[in-house]
C-alpha positions as CSV (number, residue, x, y, z in Angstrom):
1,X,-0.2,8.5,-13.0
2,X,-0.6,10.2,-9.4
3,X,-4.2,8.9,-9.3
4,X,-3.2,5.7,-10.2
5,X,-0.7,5.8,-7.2
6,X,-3.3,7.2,-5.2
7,X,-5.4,4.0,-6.3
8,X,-3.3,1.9,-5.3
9,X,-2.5,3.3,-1.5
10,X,-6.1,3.2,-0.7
11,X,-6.6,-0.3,-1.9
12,X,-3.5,-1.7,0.8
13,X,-4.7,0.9,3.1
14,X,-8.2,-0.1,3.0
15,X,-6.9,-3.8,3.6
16,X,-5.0,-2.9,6.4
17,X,-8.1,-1.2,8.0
18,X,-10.3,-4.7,7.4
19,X,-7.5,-6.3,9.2
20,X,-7.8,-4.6,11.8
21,X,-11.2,-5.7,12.1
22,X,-11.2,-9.1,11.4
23,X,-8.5,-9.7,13.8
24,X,-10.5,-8.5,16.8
25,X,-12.5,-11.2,16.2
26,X,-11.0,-13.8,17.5
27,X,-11.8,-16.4,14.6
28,X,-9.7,-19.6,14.0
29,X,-10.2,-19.7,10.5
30,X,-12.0,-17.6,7.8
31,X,-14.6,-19.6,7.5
32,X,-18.4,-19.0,9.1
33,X,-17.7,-15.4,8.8
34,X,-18.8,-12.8,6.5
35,X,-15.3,-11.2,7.1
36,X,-13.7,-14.6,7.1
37,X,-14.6,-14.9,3.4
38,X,-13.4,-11.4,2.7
39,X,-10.0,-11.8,4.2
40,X,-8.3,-13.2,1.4
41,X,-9.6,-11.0,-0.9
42,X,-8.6,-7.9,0.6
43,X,-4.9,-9.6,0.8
44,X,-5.4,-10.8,-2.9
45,X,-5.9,-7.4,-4.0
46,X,-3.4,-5.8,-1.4
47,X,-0.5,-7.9,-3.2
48,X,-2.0,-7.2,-6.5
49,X,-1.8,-3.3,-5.2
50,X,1.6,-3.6,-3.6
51,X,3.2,-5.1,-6.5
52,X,2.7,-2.6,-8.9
53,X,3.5,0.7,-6.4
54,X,7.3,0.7,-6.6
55,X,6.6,0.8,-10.7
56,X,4.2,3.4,-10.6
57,X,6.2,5.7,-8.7
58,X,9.0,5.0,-10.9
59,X,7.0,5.9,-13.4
60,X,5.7,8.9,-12.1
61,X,8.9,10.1,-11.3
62,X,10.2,9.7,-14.7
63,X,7.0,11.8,-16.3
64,X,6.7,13.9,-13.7
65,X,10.9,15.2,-13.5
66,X,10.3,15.6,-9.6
67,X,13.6,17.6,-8.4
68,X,15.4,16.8,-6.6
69,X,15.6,13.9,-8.5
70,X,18.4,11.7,-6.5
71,X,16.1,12.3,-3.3
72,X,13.1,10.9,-5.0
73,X,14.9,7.9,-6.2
74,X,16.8,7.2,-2.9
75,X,13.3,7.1,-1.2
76,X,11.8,4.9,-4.0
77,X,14.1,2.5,-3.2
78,X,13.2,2.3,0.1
79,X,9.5,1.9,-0.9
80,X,10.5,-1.4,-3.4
81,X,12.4,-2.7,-0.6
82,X,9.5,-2.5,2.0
83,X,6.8,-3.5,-0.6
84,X,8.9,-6.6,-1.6
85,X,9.1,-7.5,2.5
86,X,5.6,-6.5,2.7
87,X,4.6,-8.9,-0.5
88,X,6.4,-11.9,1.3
89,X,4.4,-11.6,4.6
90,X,1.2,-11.2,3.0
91,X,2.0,-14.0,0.5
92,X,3.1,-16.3,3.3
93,X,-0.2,-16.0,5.5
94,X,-2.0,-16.6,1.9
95,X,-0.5,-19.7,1.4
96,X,-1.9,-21.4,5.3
97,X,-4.7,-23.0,5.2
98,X,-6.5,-21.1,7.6
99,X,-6.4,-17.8,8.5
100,X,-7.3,-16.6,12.2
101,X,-7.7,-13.7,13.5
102,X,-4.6,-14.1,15.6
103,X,-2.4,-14.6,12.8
104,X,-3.6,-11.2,10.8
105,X,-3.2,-10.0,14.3
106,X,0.6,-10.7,13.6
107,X,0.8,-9.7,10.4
108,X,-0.9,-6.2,11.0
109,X,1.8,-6.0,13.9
110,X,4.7,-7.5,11.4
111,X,7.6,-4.6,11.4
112,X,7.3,-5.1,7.4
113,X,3.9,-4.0,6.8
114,X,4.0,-1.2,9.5
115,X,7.1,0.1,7.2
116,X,5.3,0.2,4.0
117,X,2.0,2.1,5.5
118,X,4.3,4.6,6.8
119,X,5.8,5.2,3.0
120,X,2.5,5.0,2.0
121,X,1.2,7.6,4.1
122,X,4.1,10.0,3.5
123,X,4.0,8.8,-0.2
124,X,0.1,9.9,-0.1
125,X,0.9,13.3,0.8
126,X,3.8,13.8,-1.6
127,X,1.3,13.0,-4.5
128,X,-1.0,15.1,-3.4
129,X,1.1,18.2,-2.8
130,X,2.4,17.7,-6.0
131,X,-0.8,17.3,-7.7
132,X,-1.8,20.9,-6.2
133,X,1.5,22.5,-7.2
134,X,1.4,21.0,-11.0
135,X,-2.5,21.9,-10.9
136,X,-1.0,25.5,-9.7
137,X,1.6,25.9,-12.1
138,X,-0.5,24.7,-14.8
139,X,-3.3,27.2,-14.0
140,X,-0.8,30.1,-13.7
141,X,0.9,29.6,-17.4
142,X,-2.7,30.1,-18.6
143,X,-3.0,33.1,-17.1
């Protein structure tokens, strides 16, 4: 489940890093770009990505029995609540017609977005510390 999670993470955070890029260049639209054709994909799979994190970590928390629990959860409700806000700015600049650089430009600034990479970032690092301390524990009962 925590590489799942880890999946996931990489996939917004790698769309967030092509943002970055396609928004310096100063395109009006997507098209007669090589990036300009990528953009929705990367936001395609971002939503695809985002929608399915606050699950997993649900999950993960439920098969994992993380304590203390009640901390867990109050965060994971945080990370549904900026996924959802997320998931309605991405979907929104999905549904123009065009998409310029200047309005990823806005979307990578968007308060929402900023939020969720922060979870995800702290998120990142909680899975993999306890990834190392399950692999630890798990090493030291064979002993």
């Amino acid at each position: 489940m925590l590489a799942d999670i880890s999946e996931l993470c990489d996939t917004i955070e790698e769309c967030y890093e092509f943002m970055l890029a396609y928004a310096a260049q100063g395109l009006r639209n997507e098209e007669g770009s090589k990036s300009g054709g990528q953009i929705r994909e990367y936001l395609d799979r971002a939503v695809k990505a985002i929608a399915g994190l606050a699950e997993s970590w649900a999950t993960a928390l439920k098969q994992e029995h993380w304590e203390p629990a009640e901390r867990y959860q109050a965060f994971f409700q945080v990370l549904a609540r900026d996924a959802h806000d997320s998931l309605a700015a991405i979907e929104l600049v999905l549904a123009q017609p065009a998409i310029s650089s200047q309005l990823i430009d806005n979307l990578n600034a968007s308060i929402h977005l900023r939020a969720l990479l922060t979870d995800l970032f702290l998120v990142s690092e909680i899975a993999e510390t306890q990834r190392v301390s399950g692999n630890s524990a798990e090493l030291n009962s064979k002993k």
